[in-house]
mmCIF file of the N, C-alpha and C atoms, coordinates in Angstrom:
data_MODEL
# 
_entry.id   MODEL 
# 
loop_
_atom_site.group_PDB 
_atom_site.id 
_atom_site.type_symbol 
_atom_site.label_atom_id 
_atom_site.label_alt_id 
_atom_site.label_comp_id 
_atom_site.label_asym_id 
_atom_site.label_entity_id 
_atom_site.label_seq_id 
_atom_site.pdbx_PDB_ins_code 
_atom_site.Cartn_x 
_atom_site.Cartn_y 
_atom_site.Cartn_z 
_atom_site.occupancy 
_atom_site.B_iso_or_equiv 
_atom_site.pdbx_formal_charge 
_atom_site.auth_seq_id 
_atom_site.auth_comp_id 
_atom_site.auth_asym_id 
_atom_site.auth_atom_id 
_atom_site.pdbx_PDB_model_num 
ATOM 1   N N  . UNK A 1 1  ? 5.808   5.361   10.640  1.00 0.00 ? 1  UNK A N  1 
ATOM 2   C CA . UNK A 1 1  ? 6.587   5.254   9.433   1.00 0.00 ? 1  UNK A CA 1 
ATOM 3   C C  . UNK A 1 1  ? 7.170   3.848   9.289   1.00 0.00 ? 1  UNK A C  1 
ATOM 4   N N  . UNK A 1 2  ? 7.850   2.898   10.693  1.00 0.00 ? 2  UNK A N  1 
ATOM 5   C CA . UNK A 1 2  ? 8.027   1.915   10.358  1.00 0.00 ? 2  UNK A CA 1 
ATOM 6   C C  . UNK A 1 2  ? 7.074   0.930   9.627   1.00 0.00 ? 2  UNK A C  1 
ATOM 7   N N  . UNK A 1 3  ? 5.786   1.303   10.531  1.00 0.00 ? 3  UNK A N  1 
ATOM 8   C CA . UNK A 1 3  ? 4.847   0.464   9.380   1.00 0.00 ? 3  UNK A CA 1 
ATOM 9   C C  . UNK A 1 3  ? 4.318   0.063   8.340   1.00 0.00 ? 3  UNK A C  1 
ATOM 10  N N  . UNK A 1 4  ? 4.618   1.753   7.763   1.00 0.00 ? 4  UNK A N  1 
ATOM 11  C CA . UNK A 1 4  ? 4.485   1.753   6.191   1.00 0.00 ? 4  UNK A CA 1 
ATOM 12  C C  . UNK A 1 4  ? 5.671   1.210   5.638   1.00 0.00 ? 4  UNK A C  1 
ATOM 13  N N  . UNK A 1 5  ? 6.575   1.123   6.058   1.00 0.00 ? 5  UNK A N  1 
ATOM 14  C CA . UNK A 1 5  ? 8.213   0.414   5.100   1.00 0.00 ? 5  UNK A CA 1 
ATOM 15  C C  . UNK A 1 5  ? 7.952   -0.952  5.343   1.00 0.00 ? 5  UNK A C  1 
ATOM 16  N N  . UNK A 1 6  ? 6.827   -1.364  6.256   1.00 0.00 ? 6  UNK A N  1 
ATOM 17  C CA . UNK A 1 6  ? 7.281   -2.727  6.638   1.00 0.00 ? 6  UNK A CA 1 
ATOM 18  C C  . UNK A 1 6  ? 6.512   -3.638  6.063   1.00 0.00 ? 6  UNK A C  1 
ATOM 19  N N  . UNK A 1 7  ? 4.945   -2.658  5.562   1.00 0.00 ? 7  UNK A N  1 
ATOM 20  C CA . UNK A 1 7  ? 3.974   -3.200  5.094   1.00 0.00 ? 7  UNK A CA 1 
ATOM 21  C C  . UNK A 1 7  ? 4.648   -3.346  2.814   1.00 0.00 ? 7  UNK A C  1 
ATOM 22  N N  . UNK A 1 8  ? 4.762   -2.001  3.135   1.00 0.00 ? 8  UNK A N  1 
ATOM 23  C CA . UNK A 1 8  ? 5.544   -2.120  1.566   1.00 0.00 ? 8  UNK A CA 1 
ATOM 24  C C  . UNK A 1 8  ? 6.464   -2.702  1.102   1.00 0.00 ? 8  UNK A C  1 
ATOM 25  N N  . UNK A 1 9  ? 7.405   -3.441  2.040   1.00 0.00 ? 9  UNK A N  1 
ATOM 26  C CA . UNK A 1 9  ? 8.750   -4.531  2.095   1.00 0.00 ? 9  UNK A CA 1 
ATOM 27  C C  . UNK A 1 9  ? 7.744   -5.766  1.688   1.00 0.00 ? 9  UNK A C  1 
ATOM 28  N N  . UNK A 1 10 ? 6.638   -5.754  2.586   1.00 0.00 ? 10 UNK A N  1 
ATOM 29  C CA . UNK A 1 10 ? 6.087   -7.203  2.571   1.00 0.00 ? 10 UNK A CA 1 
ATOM 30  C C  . UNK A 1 10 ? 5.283   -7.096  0.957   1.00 0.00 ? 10 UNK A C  1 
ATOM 31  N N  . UNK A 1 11 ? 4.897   -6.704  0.259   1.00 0.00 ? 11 UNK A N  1 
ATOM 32  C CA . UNK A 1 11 ? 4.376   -5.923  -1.091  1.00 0.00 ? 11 UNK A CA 1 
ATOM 33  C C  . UNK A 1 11 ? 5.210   -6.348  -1.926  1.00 0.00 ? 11 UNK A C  1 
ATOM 34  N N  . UNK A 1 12 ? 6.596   -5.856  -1.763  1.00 0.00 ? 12 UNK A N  1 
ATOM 35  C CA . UNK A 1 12 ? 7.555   -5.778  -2.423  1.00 0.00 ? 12 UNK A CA 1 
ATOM 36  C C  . UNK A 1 12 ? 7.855   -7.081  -3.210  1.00 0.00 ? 12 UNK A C  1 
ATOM 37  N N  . UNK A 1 13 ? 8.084   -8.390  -1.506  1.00 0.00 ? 13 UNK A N  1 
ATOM 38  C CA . UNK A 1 13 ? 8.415   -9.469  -1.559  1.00 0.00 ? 13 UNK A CA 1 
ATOM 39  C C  . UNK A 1 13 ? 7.368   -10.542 -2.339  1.00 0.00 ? 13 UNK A C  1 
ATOM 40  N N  . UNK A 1 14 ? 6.015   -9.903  -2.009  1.00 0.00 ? 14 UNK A N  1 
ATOM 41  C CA . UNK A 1 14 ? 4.937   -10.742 -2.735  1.00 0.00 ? 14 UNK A CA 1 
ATOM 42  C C  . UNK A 1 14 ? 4.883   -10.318 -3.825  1.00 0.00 ? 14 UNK A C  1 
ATOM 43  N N  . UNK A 1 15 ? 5.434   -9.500  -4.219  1.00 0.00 ? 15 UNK A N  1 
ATOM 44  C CA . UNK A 1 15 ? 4.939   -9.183  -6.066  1.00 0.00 ? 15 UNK A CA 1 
ATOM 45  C C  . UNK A 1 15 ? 6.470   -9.772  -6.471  1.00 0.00 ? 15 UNK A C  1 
ATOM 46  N N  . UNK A 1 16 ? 6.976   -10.787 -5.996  1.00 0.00 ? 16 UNK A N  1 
ATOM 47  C CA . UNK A 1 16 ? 8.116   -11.117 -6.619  1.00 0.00 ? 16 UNK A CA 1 
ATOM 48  C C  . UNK A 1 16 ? 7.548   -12.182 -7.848  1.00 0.00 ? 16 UNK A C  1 
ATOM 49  N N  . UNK A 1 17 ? 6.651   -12.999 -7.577  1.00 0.00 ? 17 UNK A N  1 
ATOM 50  C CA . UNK A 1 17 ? 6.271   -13.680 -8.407  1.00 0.00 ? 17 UNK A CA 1 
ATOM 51  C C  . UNK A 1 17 ? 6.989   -14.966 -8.139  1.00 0.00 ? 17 UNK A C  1 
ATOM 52  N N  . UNK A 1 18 ? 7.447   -15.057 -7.145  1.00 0.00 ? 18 UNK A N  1 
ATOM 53  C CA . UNK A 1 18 ? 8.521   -16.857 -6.754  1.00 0.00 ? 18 UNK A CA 1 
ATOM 54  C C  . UNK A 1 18 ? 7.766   -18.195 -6.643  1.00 0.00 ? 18 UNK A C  1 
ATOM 55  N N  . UNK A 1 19 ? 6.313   -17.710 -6.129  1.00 0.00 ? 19 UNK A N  1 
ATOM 56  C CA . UNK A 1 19 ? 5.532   -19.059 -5.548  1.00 0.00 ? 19 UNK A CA 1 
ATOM 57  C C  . UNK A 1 19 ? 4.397   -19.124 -6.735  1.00 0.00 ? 19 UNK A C  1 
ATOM 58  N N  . UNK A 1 20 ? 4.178   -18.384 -8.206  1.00 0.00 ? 20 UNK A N  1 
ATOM 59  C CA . UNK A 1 20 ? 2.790   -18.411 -8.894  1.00 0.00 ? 20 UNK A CA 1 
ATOM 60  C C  . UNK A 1 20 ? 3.279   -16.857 -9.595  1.00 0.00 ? 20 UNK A C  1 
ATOM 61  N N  . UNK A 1 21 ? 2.058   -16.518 -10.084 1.00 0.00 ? 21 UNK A N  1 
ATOM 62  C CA . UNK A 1 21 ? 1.830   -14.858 -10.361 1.00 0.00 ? 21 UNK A CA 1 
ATOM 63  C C  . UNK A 1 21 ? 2.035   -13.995 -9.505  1.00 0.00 ? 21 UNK A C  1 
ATOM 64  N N  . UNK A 1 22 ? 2.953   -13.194 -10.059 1.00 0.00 ? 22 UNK A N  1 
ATOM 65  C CA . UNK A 1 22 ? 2.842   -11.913 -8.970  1.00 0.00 ? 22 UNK A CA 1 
ATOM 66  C C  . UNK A 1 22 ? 1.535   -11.161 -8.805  1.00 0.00 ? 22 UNK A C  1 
ATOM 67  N N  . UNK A 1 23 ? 1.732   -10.721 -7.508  1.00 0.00 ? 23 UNK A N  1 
ATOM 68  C CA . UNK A 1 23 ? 0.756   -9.555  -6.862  1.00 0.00 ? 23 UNK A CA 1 
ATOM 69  C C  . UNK A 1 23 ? 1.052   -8.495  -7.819  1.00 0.00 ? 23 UNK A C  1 
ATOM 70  N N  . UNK A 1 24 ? 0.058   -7.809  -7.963  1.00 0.00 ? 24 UNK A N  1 
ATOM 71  C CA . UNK A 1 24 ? 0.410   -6.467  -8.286  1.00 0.00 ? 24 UNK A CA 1 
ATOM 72  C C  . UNK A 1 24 ? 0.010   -5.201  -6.909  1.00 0.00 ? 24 UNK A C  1 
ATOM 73  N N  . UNK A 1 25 ? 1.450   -4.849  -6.703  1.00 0.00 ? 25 UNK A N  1 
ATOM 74  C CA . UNK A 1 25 ? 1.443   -3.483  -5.301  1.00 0.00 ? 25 UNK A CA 1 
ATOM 75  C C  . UNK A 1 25 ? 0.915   -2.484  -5.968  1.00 0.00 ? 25 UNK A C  1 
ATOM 76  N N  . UNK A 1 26 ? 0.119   -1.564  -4.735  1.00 0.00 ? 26 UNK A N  1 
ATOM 77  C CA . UNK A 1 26 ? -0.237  -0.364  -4.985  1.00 0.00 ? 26 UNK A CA 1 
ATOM 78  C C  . UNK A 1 26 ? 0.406   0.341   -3.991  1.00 0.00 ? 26 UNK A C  1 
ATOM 79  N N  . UNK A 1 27 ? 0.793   2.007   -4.300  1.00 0.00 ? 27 UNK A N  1 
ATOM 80  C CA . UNK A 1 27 ? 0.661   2.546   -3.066  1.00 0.00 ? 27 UNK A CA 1 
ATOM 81  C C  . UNK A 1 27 ? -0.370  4.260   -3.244  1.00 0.00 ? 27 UNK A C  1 
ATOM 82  N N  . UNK A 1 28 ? -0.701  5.037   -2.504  1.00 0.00 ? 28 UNK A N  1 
ATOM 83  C CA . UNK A 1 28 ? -0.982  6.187   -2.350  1.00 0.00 ? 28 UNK A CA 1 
ATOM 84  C C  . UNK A 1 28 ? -0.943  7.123   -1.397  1.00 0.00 ? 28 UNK A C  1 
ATOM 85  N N  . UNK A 1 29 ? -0.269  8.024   -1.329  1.00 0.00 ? 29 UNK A N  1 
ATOM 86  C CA . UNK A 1 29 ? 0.310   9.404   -0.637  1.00 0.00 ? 29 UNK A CA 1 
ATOM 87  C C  . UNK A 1 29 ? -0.364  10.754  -0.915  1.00 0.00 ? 29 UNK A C  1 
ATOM 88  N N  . UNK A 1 30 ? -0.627  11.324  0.220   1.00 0.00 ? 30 UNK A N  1 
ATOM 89  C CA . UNK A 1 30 ? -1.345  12.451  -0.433  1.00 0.00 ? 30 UNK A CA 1 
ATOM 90  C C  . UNK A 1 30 ? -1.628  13.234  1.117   1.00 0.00 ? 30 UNK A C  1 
ATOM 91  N N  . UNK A 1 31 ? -2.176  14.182  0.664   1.00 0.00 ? 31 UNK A N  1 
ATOM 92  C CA . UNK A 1 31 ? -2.131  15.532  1.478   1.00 0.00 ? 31 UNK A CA 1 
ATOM 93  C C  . UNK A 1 31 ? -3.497  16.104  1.591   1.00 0.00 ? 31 UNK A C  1 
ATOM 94  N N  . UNK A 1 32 ? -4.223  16.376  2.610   1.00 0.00 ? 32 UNK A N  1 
ATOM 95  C CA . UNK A 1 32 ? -5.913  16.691  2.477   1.00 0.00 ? 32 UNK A CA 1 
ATOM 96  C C  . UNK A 1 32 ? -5.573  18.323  2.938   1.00 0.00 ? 32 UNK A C  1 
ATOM 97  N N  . UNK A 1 33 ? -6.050  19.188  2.824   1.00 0.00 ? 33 UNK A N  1 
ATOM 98  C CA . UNK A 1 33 ? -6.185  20.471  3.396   1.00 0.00 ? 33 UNK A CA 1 
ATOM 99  C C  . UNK A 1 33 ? -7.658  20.614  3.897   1.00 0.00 ? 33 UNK A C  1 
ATOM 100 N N  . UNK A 1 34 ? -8.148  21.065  5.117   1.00 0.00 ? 34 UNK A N  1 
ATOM 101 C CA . UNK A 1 34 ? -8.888  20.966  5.422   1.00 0.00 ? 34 UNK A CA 1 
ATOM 102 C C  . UNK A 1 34 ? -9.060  22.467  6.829   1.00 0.00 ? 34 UNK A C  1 
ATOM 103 N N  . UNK A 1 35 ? -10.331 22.428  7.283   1.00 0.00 ? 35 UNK A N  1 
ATOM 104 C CA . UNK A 1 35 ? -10.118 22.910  8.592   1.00 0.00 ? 35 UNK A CA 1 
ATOM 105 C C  . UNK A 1 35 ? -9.514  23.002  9.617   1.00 0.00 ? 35 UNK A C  1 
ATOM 106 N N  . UNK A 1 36 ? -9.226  21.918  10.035  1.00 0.00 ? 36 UNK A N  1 
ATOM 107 C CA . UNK A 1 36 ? -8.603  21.657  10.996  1.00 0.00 ? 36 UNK A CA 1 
ATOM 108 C C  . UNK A 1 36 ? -6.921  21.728  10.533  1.00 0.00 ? 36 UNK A C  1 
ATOM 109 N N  . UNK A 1 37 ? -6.854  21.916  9.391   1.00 0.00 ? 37 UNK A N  1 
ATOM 110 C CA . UNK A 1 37 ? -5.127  21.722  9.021   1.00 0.00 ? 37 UNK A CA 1 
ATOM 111 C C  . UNK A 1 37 ? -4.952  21.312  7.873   1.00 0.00 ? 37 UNK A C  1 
ATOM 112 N N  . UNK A 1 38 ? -3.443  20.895  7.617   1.00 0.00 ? 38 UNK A N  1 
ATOM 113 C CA . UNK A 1 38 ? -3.280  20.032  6.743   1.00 0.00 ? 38 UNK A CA 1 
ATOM 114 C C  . UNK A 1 38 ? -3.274  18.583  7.764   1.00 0.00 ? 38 UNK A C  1 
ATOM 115 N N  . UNK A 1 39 ? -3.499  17.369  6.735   1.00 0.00 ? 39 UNK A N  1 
ATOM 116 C CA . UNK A 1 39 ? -3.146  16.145  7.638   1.00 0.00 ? 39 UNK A CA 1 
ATOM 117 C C  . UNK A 1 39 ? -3.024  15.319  6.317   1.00 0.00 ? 39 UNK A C  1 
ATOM 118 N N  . UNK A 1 40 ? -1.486  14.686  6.366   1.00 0.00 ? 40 UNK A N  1 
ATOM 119 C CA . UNK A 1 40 ? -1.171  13.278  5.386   1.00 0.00 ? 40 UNK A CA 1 
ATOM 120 C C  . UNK A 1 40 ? -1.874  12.035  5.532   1.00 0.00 ? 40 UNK A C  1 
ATOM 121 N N  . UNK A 1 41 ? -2.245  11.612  4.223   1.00 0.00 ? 41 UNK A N  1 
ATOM 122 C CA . UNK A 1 41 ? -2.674  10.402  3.979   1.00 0.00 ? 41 UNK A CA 1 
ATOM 123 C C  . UNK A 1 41 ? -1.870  9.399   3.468   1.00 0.00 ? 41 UNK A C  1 
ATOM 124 N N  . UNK A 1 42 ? -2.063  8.004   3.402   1.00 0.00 ? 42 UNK A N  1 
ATOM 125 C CA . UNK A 1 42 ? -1.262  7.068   2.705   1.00 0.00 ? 42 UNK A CA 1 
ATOM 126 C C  . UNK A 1 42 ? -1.878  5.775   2.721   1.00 0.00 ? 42 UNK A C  1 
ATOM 127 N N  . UNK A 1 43 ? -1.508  5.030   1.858   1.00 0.00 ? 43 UNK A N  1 
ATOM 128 C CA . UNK A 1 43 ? -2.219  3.069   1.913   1.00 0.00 ? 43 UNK A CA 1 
ATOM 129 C C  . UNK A 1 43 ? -1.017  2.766   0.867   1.00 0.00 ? 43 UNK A C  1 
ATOM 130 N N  . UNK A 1 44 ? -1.210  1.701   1.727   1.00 0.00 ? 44 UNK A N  1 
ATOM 131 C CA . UNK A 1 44 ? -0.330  0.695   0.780   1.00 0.00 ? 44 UNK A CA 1 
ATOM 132 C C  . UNK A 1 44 ? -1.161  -0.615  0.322   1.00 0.00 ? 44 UNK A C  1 
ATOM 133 N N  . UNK A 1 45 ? -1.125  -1.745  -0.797  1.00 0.00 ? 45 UNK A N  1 
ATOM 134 C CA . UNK A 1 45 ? -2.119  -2.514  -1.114  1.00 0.00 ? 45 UNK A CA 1 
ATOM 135 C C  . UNK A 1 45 ? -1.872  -3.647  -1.968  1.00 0.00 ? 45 UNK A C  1 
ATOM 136 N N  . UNK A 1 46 ? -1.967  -4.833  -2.264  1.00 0.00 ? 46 UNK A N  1 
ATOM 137 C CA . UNK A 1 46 ? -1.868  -6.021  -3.386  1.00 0.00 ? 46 UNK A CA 1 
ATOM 138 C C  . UNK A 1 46 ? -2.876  -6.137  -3.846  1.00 0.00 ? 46 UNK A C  1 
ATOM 139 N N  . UNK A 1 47 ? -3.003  -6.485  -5.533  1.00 0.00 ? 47 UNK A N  1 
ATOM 140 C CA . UNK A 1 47 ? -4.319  -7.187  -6.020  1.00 0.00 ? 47 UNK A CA 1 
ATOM 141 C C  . UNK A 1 47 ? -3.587  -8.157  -6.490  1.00 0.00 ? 47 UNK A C  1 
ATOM 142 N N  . UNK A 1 48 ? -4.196  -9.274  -6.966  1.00 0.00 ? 48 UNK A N  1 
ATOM 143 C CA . UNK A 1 48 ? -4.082  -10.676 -7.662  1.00 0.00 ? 48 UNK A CA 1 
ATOM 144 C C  . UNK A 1 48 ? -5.785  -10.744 -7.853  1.00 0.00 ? 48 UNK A C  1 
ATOM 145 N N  . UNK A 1 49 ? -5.920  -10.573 -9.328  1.00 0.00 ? 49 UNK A N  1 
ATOM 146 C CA . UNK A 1 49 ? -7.218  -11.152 -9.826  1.00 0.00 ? 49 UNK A CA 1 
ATOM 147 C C  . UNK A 1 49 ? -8.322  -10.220 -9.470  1.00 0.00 ? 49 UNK A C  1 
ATOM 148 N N  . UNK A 1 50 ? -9.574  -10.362 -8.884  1.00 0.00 ? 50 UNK A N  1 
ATOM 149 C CA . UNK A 1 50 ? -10.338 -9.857  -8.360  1.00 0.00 ? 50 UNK A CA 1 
ATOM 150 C C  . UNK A 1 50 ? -10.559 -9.347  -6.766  1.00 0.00 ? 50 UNK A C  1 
ATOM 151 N N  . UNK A 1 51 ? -9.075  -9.911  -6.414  1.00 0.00 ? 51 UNK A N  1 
ATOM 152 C CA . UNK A 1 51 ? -8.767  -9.980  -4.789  1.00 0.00 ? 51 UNK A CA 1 
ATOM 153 C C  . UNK A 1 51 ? -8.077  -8.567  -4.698  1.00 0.00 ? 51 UNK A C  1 
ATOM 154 N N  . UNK A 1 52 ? -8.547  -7.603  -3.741  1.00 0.00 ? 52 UNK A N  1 
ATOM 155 C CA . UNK A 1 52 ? -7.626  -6.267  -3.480  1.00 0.00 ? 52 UNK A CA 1 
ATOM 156 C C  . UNK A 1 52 ? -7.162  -6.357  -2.025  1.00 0.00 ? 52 UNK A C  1 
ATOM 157 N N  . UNK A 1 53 ? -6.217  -6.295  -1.415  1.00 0.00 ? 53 UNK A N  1 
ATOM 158 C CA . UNK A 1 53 ? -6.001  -5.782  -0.493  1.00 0.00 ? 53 UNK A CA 1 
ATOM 159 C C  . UNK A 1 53 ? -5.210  -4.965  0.377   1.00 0.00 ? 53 UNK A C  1 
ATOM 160 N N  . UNK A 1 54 ? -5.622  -3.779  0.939   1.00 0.00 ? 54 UNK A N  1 
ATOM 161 C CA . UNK A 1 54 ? -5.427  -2.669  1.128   1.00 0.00 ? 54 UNK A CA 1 
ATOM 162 C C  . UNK A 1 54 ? -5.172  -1.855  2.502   1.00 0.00 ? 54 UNK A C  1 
ATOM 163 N N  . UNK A 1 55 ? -4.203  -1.389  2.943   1.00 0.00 ? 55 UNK A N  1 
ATOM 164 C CA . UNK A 1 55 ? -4.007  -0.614  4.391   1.00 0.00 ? 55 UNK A CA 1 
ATOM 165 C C  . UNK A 1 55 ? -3.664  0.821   4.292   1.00 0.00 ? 55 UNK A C  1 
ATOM 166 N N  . UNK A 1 56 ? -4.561  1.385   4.909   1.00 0.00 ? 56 UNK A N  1 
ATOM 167 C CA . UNK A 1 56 ? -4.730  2.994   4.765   1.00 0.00 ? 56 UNK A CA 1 
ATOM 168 C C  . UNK A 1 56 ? -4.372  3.394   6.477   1.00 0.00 ? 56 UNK A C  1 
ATOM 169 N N  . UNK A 1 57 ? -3.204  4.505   6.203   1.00 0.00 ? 57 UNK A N  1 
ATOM 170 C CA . UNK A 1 57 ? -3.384  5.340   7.237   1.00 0.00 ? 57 UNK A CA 1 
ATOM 171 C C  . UNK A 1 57 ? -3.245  6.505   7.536   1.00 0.00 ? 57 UNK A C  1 
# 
């Protein structure tokens, strides 16, 4: 959990727009049901332009 606050802090700070255009943040949360269980999903992510980038866990 720290990682996800820490990765989305850093998101946060880059879509400020201080140094150029802001990033635009993504995030997604979600829930799979499956065989084995339920098990949570999540990513957090920036685009600028044609550039995405993205951390899923």
């Amino acid at each position: 959990m720290k990682v996800v606050a820490a990765l989305l802090a850093l998101v946060l700070v880059a879509s400020c727009g201080a140094d150029g255009a802001p990033l635009r943040p993504s995030a997604n949360l979600g829930i799979n049901i499956g065989p084995n269980g339920i098990s949570p999903s999540a990513s957090v992510g920036a685009s600028k332009g044609p550039v995405k980038v993205s951390v899923g866990l």
